[in-house]
N, C-alpha and C positions, 0 to 999 in steps of 0.2 A: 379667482386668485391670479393675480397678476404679477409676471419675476423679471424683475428687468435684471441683464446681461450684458459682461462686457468682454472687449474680445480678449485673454490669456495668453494665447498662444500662437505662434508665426506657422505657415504652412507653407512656407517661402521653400521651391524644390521638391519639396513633396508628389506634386501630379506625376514628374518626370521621373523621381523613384518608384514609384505605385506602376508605371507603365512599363518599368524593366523588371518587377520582380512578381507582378500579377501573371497567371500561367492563362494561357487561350480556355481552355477546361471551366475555368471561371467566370469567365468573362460572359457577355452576351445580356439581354434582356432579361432573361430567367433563365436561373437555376434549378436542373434538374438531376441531384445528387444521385449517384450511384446506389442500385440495394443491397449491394455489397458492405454499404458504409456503414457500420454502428455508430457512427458520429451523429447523422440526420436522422438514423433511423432503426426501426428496432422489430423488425421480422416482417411479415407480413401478415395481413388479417387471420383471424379465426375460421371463418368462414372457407370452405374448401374452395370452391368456385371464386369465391375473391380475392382478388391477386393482387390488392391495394395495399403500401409499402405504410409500415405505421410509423408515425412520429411523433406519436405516444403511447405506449403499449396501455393502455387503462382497458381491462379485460382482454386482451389482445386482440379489439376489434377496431376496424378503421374506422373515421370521423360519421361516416353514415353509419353502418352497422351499431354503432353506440351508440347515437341518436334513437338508432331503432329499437334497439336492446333497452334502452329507458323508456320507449313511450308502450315497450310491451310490458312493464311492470318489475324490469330488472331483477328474472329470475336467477337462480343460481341453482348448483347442485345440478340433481339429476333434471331439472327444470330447466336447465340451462345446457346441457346436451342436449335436451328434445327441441329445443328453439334453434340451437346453431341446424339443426338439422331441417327443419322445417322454411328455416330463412335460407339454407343452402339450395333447395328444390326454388325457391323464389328468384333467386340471386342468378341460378342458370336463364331458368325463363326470362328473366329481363336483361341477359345481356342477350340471350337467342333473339327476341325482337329488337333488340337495338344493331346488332349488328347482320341480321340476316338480310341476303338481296335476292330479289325474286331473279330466276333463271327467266332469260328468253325462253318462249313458249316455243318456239319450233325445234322439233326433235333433233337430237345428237349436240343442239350449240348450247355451251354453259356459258354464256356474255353474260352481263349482267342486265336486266329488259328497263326498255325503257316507256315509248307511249309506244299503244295499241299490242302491251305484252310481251314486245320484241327486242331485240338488242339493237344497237343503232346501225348496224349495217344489214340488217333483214329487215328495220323500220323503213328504211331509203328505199328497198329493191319492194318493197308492199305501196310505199307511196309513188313509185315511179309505175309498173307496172298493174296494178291492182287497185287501186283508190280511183283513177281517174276513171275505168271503165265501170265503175258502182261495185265493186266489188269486193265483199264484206274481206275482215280481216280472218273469221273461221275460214274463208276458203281457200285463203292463201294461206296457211296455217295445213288443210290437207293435202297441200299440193306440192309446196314448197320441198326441198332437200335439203339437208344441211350439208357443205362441199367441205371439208378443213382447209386452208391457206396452203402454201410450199413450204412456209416456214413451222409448220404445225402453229400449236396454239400454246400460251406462256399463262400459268398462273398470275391472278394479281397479285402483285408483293403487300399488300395491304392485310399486318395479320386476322389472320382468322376470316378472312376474307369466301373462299370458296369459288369463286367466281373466274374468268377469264379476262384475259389484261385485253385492251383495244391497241391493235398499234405497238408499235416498236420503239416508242418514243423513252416511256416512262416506267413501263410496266406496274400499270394501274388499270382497275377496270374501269368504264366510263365514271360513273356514282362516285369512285375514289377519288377518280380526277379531278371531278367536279370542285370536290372538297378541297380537294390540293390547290387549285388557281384562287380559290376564294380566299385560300390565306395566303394571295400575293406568292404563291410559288416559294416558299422556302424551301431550303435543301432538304432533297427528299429524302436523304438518308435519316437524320436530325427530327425531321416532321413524323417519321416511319417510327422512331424509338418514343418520342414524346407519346406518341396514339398506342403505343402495345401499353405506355405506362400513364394512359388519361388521368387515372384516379389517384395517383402517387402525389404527395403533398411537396409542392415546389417551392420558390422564392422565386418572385418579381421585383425587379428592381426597378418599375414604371415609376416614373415622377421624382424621380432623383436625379442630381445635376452628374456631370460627369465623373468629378472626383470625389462629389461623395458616395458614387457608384463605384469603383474603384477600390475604396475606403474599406465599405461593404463589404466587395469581395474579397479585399485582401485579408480580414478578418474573418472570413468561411475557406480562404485557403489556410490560414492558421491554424485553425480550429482543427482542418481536416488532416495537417498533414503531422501534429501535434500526436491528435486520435486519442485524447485523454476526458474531454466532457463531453455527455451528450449533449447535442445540440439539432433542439426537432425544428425545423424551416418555420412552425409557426410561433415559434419563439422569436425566430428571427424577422419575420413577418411584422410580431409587434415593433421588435425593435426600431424596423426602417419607417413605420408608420408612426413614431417618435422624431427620430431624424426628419421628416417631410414637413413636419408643425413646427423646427427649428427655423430660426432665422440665420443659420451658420452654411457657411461655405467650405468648413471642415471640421472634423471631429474636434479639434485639438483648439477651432476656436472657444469650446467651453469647456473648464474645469472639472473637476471630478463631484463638488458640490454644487456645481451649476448644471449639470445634466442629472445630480440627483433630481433637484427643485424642478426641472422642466418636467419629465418625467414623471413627477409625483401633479403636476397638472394636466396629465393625458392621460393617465389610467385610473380606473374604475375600482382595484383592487390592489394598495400600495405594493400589500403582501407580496406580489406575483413580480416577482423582479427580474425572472429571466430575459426581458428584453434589453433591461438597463443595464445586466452586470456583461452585457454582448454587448455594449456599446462603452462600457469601460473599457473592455478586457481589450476591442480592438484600436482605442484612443490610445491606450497603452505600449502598444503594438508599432501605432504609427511614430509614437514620439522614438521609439526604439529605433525603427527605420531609420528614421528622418537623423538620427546624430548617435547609428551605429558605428561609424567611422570612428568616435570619441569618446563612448559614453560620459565617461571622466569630467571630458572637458565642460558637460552641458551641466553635472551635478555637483559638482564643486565648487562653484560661487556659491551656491543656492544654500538659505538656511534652513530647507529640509531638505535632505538626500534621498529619492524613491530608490530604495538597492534596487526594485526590479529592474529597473535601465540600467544598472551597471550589473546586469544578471546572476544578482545576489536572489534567490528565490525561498523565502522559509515564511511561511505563513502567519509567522510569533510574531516577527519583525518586519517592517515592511520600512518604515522612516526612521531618520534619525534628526531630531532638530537640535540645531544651533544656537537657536533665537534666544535661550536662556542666559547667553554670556552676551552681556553688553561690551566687553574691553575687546579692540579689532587685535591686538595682536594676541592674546589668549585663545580668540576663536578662531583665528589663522591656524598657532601651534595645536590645537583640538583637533580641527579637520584634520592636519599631515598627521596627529598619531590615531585618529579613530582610522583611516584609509589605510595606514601601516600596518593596523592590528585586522582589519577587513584584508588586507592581503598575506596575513601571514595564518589563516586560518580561524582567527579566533572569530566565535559565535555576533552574529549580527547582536543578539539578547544582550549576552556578555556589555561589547562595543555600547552600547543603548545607557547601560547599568554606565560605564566608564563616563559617556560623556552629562548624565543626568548629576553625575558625582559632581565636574569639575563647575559643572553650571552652579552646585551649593555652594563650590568655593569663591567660584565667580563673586556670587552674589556679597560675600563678607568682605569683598576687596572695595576699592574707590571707582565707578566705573569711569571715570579718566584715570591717565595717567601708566608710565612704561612699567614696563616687568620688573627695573628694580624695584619698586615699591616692595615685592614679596619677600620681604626678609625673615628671619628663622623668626623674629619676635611677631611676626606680624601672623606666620604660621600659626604659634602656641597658642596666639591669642585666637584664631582660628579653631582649634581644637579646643578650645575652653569652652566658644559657647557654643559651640556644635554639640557638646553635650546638652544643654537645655535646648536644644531644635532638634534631633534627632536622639532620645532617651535610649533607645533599644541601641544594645550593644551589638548588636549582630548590622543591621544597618549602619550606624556611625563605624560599626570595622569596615565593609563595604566603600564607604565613601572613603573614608581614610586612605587606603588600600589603593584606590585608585586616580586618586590625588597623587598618592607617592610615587605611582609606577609613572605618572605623567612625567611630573617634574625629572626623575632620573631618566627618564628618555628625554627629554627636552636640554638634560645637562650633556648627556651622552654623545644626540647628535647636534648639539648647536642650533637647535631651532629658535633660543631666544637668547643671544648674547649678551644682553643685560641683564638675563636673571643671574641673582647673587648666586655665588654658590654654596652660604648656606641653607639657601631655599632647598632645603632636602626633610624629606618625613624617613623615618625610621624607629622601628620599635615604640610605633604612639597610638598604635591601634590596643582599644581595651583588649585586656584579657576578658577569655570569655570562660566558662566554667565547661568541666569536658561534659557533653550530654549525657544525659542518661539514656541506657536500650527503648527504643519504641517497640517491644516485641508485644505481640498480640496472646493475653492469656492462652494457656493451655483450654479454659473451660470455652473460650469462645473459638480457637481454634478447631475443637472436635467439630462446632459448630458447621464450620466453612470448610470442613474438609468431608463432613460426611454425603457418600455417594448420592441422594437422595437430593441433596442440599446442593452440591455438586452440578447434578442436570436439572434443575431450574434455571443454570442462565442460558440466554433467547436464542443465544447465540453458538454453533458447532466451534470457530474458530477461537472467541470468547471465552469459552471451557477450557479450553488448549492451553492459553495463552495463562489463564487462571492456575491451572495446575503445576508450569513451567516456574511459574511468580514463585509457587510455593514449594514447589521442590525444590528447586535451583538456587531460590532468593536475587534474581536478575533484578535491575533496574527493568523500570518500563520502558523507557525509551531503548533500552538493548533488548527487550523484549520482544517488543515490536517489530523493530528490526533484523529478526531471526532469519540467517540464509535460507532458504527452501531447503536446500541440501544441507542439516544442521546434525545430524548425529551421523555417529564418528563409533566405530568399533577397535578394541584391543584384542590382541591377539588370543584372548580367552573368550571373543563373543562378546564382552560384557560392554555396553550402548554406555558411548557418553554426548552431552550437548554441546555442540560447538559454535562460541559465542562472540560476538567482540565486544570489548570492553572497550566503550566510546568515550567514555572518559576517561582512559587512560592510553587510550589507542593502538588498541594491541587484541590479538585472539586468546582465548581462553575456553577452557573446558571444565564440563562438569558431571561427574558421574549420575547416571537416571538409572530409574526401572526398565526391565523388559516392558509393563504397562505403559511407561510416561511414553515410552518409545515408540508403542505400539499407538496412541494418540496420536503422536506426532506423523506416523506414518499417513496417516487417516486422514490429515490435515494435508498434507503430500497431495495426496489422490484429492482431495475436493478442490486444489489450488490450480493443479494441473487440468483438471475438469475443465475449469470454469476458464481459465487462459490457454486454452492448446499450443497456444506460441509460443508461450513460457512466461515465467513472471519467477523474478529473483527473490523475491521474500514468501517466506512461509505463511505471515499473516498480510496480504495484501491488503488496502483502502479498499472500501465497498463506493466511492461515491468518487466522479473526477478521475475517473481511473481503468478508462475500457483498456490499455494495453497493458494493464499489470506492475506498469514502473514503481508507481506509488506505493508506499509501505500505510497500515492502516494508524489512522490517526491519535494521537493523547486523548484528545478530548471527545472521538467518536468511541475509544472502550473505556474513560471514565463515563461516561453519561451510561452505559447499557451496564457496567459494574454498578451504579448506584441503582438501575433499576433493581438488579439482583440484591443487591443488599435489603432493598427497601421490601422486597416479597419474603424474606428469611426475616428478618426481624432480630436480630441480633439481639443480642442482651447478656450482660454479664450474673455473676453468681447471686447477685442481690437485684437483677432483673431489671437491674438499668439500660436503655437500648446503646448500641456502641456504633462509634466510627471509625471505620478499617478504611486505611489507605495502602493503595498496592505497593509503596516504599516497606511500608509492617512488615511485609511478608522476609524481607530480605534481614531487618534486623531479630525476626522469629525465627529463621533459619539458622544463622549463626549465633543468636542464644541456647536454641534446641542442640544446636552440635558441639557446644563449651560444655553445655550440660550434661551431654553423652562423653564426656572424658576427653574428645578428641584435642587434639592439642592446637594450642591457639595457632601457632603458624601453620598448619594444616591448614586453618579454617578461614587464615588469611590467604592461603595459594586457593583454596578452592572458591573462595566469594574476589578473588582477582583484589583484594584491595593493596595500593599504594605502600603502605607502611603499615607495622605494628599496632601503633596508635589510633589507626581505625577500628582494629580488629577488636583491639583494646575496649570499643566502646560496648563490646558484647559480653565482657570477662573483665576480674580486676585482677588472674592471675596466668601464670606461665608454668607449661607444663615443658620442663628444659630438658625433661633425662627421657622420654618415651622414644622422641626418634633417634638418641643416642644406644637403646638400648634394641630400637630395631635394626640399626643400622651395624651390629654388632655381631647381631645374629644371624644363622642362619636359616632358611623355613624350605622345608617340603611339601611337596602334598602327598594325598593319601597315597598315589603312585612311587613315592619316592625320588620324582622326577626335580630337577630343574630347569625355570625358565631362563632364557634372558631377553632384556629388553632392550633392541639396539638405541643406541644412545641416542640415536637420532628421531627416533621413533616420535612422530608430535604429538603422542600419548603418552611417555616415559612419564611427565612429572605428574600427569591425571591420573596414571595409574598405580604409581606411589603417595599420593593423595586419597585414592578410595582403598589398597591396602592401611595403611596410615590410621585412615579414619576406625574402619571397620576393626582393624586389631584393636582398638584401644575403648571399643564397642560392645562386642562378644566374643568374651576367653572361655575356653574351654579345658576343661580337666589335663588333657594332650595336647594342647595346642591352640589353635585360632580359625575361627571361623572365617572364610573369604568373603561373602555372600554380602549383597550390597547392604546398608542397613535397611532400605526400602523393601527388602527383601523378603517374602516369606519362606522359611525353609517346608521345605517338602518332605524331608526325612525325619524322621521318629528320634534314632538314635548315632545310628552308623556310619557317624562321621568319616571312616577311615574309606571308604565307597562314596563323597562327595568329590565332586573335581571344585569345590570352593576350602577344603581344609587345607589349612597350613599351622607346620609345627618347626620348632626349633631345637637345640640341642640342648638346649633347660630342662627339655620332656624326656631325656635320653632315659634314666630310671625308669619313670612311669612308663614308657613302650615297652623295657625290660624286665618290669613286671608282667606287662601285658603279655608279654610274648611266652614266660613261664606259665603263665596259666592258659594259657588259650593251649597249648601243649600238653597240659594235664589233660584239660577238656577232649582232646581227641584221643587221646590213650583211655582216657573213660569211654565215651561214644565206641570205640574202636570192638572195645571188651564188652561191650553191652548191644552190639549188634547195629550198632542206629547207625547207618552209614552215611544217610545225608545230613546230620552233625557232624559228623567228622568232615563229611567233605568240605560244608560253610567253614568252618575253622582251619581246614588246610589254607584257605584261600585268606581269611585272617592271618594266619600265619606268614604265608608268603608276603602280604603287604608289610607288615611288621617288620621282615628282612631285612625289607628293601629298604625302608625309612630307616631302620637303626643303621644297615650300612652305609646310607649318603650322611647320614647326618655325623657318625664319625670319621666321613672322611673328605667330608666337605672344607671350602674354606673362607675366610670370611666377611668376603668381600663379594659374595653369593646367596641368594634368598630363591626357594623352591617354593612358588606357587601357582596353585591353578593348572598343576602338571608341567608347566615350564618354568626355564631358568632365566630369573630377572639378574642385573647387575645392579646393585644398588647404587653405585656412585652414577652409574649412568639413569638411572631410575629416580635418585633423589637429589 
């Protein structure tokens, strides 16, 4: 197969960048990474004795050792302890004879020997004195003395060596020496590290011109100082062994489809791409270099915009093209408002969606002709047949939508002075009907909630994240994003999760279990494990992600969610299989909580949503007199105690949210249960002994009931001998006091729960 190629891109400046911003560290013939680095590389061998640095952990054994390990039948198990051990006894003995040097034979000198046994300064004194007169080298051997020098004697610096250095030169022994001149004398320091680390997998840059050597490195200092993918040297190996069958004089002279196609002509296994996506990543790199002074200026003619060079980085988006509006002054005003909304925060996605819209509109206009053409009539007729090209009313709103916000920004700031100005859209997007709840059956819910069911998915973090979905009812993408440090306690103990609501850009909390809590904790500890340096989310990316930064991917826990799915088997009551999407969870949470009484504006501060009207989508009514009639009352608990909540407190409104919920959850006889609803109570009966009871001044009779009998009862126990009844019931009694006398003398802009005194205007 044959690709012919042409050149794309200038590298005009380029060499002279590369040579100010390439570090010495990199540079050179070959690269001999660090074993420090998890970038190149990923422990060293299995083998005890082998000290070869991996740069790919496949059994954790280096490129020989696995070689060996497959041609011994690739045991495993306990088969495969008894072979690392057996190949370890092998592994010393072949480096013992590869690096041993025989000792000079004459007693006391450890030289290293050389002919006739001896080292090379007792070879001279045997050939000058002893050889000429016929006399063997045994006898000079029993005659000779070993003398030390004045200077003593100096180990050779050559590791593992044993031997004695010659000379004051170098401090090598002869044999070392040897070695060291034969490779042209490099710095011996440099030569000293290379030979402790022979077997460690390197990168040569042999047979590359200078700048694409350069090029090279400058995309293994990236890599490196990045410290985000791994990257094993013989990855990189292939890559430059691609680059050498180029007929380019820099990366940037071919396209990102033109080094696909080369590429896919020099490898053997398309699949295996790691070479080529290193030869993108650092093409990428160099265009960055090369017109970081501007980025701006280099992607703003162009009718596709890479955000990467303008260090827009999100994975969904990467381009944005132009080329769909033929009219030059419409794609003119498109670029200055898609860069405005890219600077003003809005989502690259978003931006994508805006400019795919104006391109529909584009296409119904004249492609000559100025901006007035766009008059209101030319609009309507616009939106006419837009209905027969785009049927679905949720896209034709979409497009509509951002058609309109173009124009009123283009009125706004003056970007097209001849558009008329009735070119305005307003109120012409279809109504759309209010959705209906996506909540997921009760019957299939027991399904995906049961414990069993539960630890079937593959994954520790997975589970976590699964459980938070359905407590909480989180978006995934705020899910995902969960600080490490994410629960938050009240001054009652009682765990909440602390969230940000990314779509509305704001923090938020939400009351959990001691369980969910205790998860989360768990999740804590295996995050902190695995990054000892630290890493800011709770559920970090497993892939692209040695320092932690990356948060883990949509579409790496939709794929492991659907494998769970597909092992459980769902199915509804008539045994139909079902599809659950992790958004369900959130509109199952807020129909399960309408359902439980709680009051819809509760249920909108606790799911963080915007307005009513969303909350609305869970409920078609309003419960208006509950917080009117708690906010009225008074509550204590079973100590009689009052809290308060300082106002400031960034739990005040979560924790008037899970009282809230739960009052209106579990009423009891005297009063109101505190206890989360997640909750399982512990207690049998004896409410008045939980530090989660609260009561009001509605109960004031029924306590004074209470309190007349529990008084009879001890005047009976009293007379009837039983003393530890009467004692239980003195201590009934005394709580009973205390609650009748806070609660008449309380006032009522005060609520007693959980043993303290909340304020409720500061509270709600």
């Amino acid at each position: 197969m044959s690709v012919t190629h042409t050149r794309v891109g200038s590298s005009t400046g380029l060499l002279e960048r590369l040579m100010e911003v390439v570090r010495p560290e990199f540079r050179g013939e070959v690269y001999l990474p660090s074993r420090e680095s998890s970038v190149f590389y990923s422990g060293v061998c299995r083998i005890p004795s082998c000290v070869v640095a991996l740069s790919q952990p496949i059994k954790r054994l280096c490129g020989g050792h696995y070689d060996k390990w497959t041609r011994a039948g690739k045991p495993s198990g306990s088969a495969m302890d008894a072979w690392v051990t057996v190949e370890d006894v092998r592994t010393r003995e072949r480096i013992r004879r590869l690096t041993q040097i025989e000792a000079c034979a004459v007693r006391g000198c450890n030289r290293s020997a050389k002919a006739w046994t001896v080292c090379h300064r007792h070879g001279r004194a045997f050939e000058a004195h002893y050889r000429p007169r016929g006399r063997t080298i045994t006898e000079f051997l029993a005659e000779v003395t070993y003398l030390p020098p004045a200077g003593g004697e100096r180990d050779c610096r050559f590791p593992d060596c044993g031997r004695w250095a010659e000379g004051l030169t170098n401090g090598l022994c002869r044999k070392h020496e040897a070695r060291w001149r034969a490779r042209r004398k490099p710095d011996l320091d440099d030569w000293l590290t290379e030979l402790s680390r022979g077997g460690d997998p390197r990168i040569s840059f042999a047979g590359l011109s200078r700048q694409l050597t350069l090029e090279a490195q400058f995309g293994l200092q990236c890599r490196h100082d990045e410290a985000k993918k791994r990257t094993p040297p013989r990855v990189v190996t292939s890559a430059l062994s691609y680059l050498k069958r180029a007929s380019v004089h820099s990366l940037l002279d071919y396209d990102e489809q033109q080094w696909r196609a080369h590429v896919g002509t020099c490898v053997v296994n398309p699949t295996n791409e790691g070479g080529l996506a290193f030869l993108l990543d650092t093409r990428l790199r160099l265009h960055s270099l090369l017109v970081s002074d501007d980025p701006w200026a280099d992607q703003y003619p162009r009718d596709r915009w890479d955000l990467f060079i303008v260090n827009i980085r999100t994975p969904q988006t990467r381009y944005l093209h132009f080329g769909g509006i033929p009219q030059a002054w419409l794609k003119t005003a498109t670029k200055r408002w898609a860069r405005g909304r890219l600077s003003r925060g809005v989502s690259s996605a978003q931006v994508k969606i805006n400019i795919q819209s104006v391109a529909v509109f584009a296409a119904w206009l004249p492609a000559t002709g100025p901006a007035s053409q766009v008059t209101r009539d030319r609009i309507e007729d616009w939106l006419a047949a837009l209905n027969a090209v785009q049927p679905s009313d949720y896209s034709r709103a979409r497009t509509i939508r951002s058609v309109g916000m173009f124009l009123r920004d283009a009125h706004r700031h003056g970007w097209l002075p001849d558009l008329p100005r009735s070119a305005v859209i307003a109120d012409d997007t279809p109504r759309r009907l209010r959705p209906a709840p996506r909540f997921i059956p009760e019957f299939v819910m027991r399904q995906l909630e049961h414990p069993d069911n539960v630890a079937k998915f593959d994954r520790d973090d997975g589970r976590v994240l699964l459980q938070i979905l359905i407590a909480c009812g989180l978006r995934l993408k705020d899910a995902r994003w969960l600080p490490l440090d994410c629960v938050s306690r009240d001054n009652d103990g009682a765990p909440y999760l602390l969230w940000i609501n990314r779509k509305m850009r704001r923090h938020a909390y939400f009351p959990i279990s001691q369980a969910l809590a205790g998860e989360i904790a768990a999740q804590q500890e295996r995050v902190r494990r695995r990054f000892p340096q630290g890493s800011p989310w709770l559920f970090p990316a497993h892939q692209a992600n040695l320092d932690g930064s990356t948060a883990l991917s949509d579409s790496y826990w939709r794929e492991h969610s659907r494998r769970w799915l597909q092992r459980l088997n769902l199915t509804d009551e008539a045994g139909n299989p079902v599809r659950v999407t992790a958004h369900q969870f959130r509109h199952t949470l807020g129909t399960r909580l309408i359902n439980a009484n709680v009051p819809q504006h509760v249920v909108q501060q606790l799911l963080d949503h915007m307005s009513p009207e969303m909350t609305a989508v869970y409920a078609r009514i309003h419960n208006k007199t509950v917080r009117r009639h708690w906010e009225s009352a008074v509550k204590v608990n079973a100590d009689g105690q009052a809290v308060t909540i300082d106002q400031d407190h960034p739990l005040a409104d979560a924790s008037w949210s899970r009282l809230s919920m739960v009052r209106a959850k579990v009423t009891l006889p005297n009063g109101y249960c505190g206890a989360p609803i997640q909750t399982d109570c512990e207690y049998a009966n004896p409410c008045l002994d939980c530090q989660f009871f609260i009561t009001t001044a509605d109960f004031l009779d029924q306590h004074r009931r209470h309190r007349t009998e529990t008084a009879a009862l001890i005047s009976d126990a009293e007379a009837s001998g039983l003393a530890r009844v009467a004692e239980k019931n003195r201590r009934t009694l005394g709580r009973l006091d205390t609650i009748i006398d806070v609660l008449e003398t309380a006032t009522n802009d005060q609520i007693v729960a959980g043993g303290r005194l909340e304020d409720l205007d500061a509270a709600g």
